[in-house]
C-alpha positions, 0 to 999 in steps of 0.5 A: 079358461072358463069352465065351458071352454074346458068341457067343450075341450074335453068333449072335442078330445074324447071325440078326437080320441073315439074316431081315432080309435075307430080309425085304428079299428079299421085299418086292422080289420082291412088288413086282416082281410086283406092278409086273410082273403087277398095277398099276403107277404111271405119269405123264402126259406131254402134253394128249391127254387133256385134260380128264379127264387132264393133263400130270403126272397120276399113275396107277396102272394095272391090268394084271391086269384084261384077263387075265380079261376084254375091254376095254370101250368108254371105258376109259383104256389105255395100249400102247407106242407102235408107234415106240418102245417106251420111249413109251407112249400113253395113250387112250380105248377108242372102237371095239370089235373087229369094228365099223365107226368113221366120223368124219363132216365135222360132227366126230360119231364113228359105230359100226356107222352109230350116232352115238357118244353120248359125254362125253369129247371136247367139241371138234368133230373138226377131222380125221377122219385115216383114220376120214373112210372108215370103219374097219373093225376085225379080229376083236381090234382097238381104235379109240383116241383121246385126249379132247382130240381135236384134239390127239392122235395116236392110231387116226384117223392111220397113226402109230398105227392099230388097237390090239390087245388084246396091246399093252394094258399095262393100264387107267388104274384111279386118278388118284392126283396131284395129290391133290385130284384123287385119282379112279377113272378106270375109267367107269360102266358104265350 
């Protein structure tokens, strides 16, 4: 190999190299924007969401759709947790901004003086938490709670209370593991 021939092969390796590098710096820059801005993969830690979501369920979560538009009742969200930041809850969206949510003694959720008609949480609420008196809910506050409702901490006790729209990280959108479970978690809107 003359000399030439081995410069123009170091230039075309020191080339092949830059666009490679550059190729890599991409794709960590789109996935760092996607993760941040868009969706991101999150697991299930616990059984408050039994029976539509169990301990090590993985999801993927939209964290673009509340950007354009309002959460919606019955939505999966997920906030941080308002005593640690590093915990994250995952819950059902139950009240509205601007409603009224009571829990009566026969465990029945009522908005606005209406019973809640409902598939998520079968169990009769064993505790009504702060909803025993009616909650009323501010002009950008959600009532959470998980469907597994005698054991979830979420807006029925102080440790958690009335969630803000800022605090959503997004919507639980796909259950993506276990695989034979693989389903879209966003409800049917009828």
């Amino acid at each position: 190999m003359t000399i030439e021939e081995e410069l123009e092969k170091r230039e075309k390796n020191k080339k092949d190299g830059i666009e490679l590098l550059l190729y890599i710096v991409c794709l960590v820059a789109l996935s760092f924007f996607i993760v941040t801005f868009i969706g991101q993969r999150t697991v299930v830690n616990g059984s408050s969401m039994n029976n539509t979501l169990h301990d090590g369920d993985s999801l993927i979560i939209d964290k673009i759709s509340y950007r354009f538009s309002d959460p919606k009742r019955f939505d999966i969200v997920v906030f941080p947790s308002p005593e640690d930041d590093d915990t994250y809850y995952i819950k059902r969206i139950i009240g509205l901004p601007g409603e009224e949510v009571f829990i009566d003694t026969d465990g029945s959720i009522y908005i606005n003086g209406e019973k809640l008609k409902e598939n998520y949480g079968k169990d009769t609420i064993l505790d009504a938490g702060r909803a025993g008196n009616t909650v009323v809910l501010g002009k950008d506050e959600y009532f959470v709670m998980g469907d597994n409702r005698n054991n979830s901490l979420d807006s029925r006790f102080d440790e958690v209370g009335n969630i803000h729209k800022k605090d959503f990280i997004g919507r639980a959108w796909l259950l993506i593991y276990p695989f034979n479970q693989f389903k879209n978690l966003i409800p049917d809107r009828d």
